[in-house]
MARVO-899326 format. One record per residue (C-alpha): residue in three letters; x, y, z. Coordinates in steps of 0.2 Angstrom, whole numbers, plus 5000, padded with zeros to 4 digits. Layout:
ALAXYZ ...
This chain:
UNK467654234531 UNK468654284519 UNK468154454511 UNK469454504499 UNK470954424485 UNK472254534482 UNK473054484465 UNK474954534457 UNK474554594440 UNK476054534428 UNK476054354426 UNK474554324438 UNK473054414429 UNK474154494415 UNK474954394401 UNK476254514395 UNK477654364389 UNK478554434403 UNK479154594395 UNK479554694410 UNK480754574417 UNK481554554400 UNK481854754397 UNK482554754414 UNK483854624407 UNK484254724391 UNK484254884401 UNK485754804411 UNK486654724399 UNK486554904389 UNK487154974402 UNK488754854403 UNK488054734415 UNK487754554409 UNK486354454415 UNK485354324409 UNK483254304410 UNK483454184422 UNK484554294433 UNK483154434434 UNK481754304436 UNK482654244453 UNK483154414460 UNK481754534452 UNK480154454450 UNK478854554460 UNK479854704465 UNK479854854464 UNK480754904449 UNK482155024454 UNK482154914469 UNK482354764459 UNK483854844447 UNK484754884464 UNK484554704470 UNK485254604456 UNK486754744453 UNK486854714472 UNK487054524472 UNK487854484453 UNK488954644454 UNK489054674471 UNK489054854466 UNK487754954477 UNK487755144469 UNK486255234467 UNK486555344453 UNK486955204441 UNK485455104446 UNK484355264446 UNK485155294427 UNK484755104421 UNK482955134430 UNK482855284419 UNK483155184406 UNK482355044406 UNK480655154410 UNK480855214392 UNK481055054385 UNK479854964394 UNK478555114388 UNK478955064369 UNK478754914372 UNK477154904378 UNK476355034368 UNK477054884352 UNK476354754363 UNK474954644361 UNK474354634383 UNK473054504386 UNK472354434401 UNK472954274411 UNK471954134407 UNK470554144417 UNK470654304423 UNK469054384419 UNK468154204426 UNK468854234442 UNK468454424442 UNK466554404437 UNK466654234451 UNK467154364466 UNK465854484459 UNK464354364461 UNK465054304477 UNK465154474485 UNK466954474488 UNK468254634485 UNK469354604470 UNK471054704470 UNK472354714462 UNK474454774465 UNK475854774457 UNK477754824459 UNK477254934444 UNK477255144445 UNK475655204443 UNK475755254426 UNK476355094420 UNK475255004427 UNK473555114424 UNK474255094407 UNK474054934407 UNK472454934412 UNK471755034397 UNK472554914385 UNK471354774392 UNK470054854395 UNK469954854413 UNK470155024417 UNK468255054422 UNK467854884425 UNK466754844440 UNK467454694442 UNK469054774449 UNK468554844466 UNK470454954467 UNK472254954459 UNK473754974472 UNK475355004464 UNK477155014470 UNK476655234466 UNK475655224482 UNK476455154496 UNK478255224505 UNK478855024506 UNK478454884494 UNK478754724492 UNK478954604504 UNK478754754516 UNK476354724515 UNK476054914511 UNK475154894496 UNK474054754503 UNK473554844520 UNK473155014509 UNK472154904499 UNK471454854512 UNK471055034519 UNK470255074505 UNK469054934506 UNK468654954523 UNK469354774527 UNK470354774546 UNK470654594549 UNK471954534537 UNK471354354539 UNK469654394529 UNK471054424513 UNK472054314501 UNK473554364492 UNK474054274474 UNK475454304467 UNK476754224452 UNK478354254464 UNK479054214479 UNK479054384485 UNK477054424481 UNK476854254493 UNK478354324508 UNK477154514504 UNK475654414509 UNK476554344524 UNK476954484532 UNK475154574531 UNK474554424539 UNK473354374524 UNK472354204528 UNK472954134514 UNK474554164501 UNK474354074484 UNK475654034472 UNK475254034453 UNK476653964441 UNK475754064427 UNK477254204429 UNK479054224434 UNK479254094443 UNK479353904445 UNK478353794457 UNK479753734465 UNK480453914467 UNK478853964474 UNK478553814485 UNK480053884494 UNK479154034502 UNK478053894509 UNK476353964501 UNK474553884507 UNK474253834489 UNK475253834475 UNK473853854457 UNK474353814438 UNK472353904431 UNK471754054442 UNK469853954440 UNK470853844454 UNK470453984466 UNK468453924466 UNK468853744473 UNK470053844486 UNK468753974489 UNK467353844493 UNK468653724503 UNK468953844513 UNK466853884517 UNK467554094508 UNK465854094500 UNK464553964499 UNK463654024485 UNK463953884469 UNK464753964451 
């Protein structure tokens, strides 16, 4: 029986046209390191975001020095706050279906994020989710010493929801790495959604149980799988 859905928020229940992962690419090309959407796509999407800066200097550059990827993190947090204080944040299409769905069916609704906290609570105010009771707890990259693909986020989340047995939770995520994060905490299921950063294909590759296009896919998949009986 499963108990809980963990979701990513950026490009899973947060249409934000992909503006983090595009600041990350003008941060480094500002900073004299050219690289293209699709570059930071592959090697960023879901991560942490200094984490995710150290990466794809790592792999494009093959330059692994902290205090230069600490300076381009520095800057890209004060672009990526601009940015969204101009932005117009929307939920994903069907987000707040499948919120009120898990709410009716009794079933904890989380959500994390490779986001700091402040970001990503900021986010939260600019949908009005911020109090909603829909959203059982936020987890964000802030909380946890490892993230992803490391399942920190999803075993606090889990901690905080009293939840021991990561078979009774389900992970959905827009990148290969929210799908690989599910993986490792044992979840009973790992959901791709091509809504995001990331194409079917590429998710396909971390071998998900289910890859989506709509989150309102997730109620077939719910009652498939006998999650909650209960009809929507």
């Amino acid at each position: 029986m499963i108990k809980m859905v963990v979701f990513d928020m950026a490009g899973t229940t947060v249409d934000e046209d992909n503006v983090v992962y595009k600041t990350i690419q003008r941060s480094l090309n500002e900073a004299g390191y050219q690289v293209t959407l699709e570059d930071v796509l592959i090697h960023c999407a879901g991560k942490e975001k200094l984490r995710a800066i150290k990466d794809i200097l790592s792999i494009k550059f093959d330059l692994v020095d902290e205090d230069i990827a600490k300076q381009i993190h520095t800057a890209f947090r004060g672009l990526l706050t601009v940015a969204y204080d101009e932005l117009d944040v929307k939920p994903i299409r069907g987000a707040d279906e499948i919120f009120a769905y898990l709410k009716d069916a009794g079933l904890y609704c989380v959500l994390n994020t490779g986001y700091d906290h402040d970001t990503a609570h900021k986010l939260l105010r600019k949908l009005g989710w911020a109090n909603s009771s829909a959203i059982d707890a936020v987890v964000t990259a802030s909380d946890v010493s490892s993230n992803r693909p490391e399942p920190d986020m999803i075993l606090l989340g889990m901690k905080k929801m009293g939840i021991t047995n990561p078979l009774e939770v389900v992970k959905v995520g827009d990148s290969a790495i929210d799908i690989e994060e599910g993986q490792h905490a044992g979840c009973g299921l790992n959901i791709g959604i091509t809504t995001g950063a990331q194409t079917r294909e590429q998710l396909l590759q971390q071998r998900p149980d289910h890859v989506i296009d709509d989150l309102t896919e997730l109620i077939a998949i719910i009652r498939k799988n006998n999650i909650e009986p209960q009809q929507y």
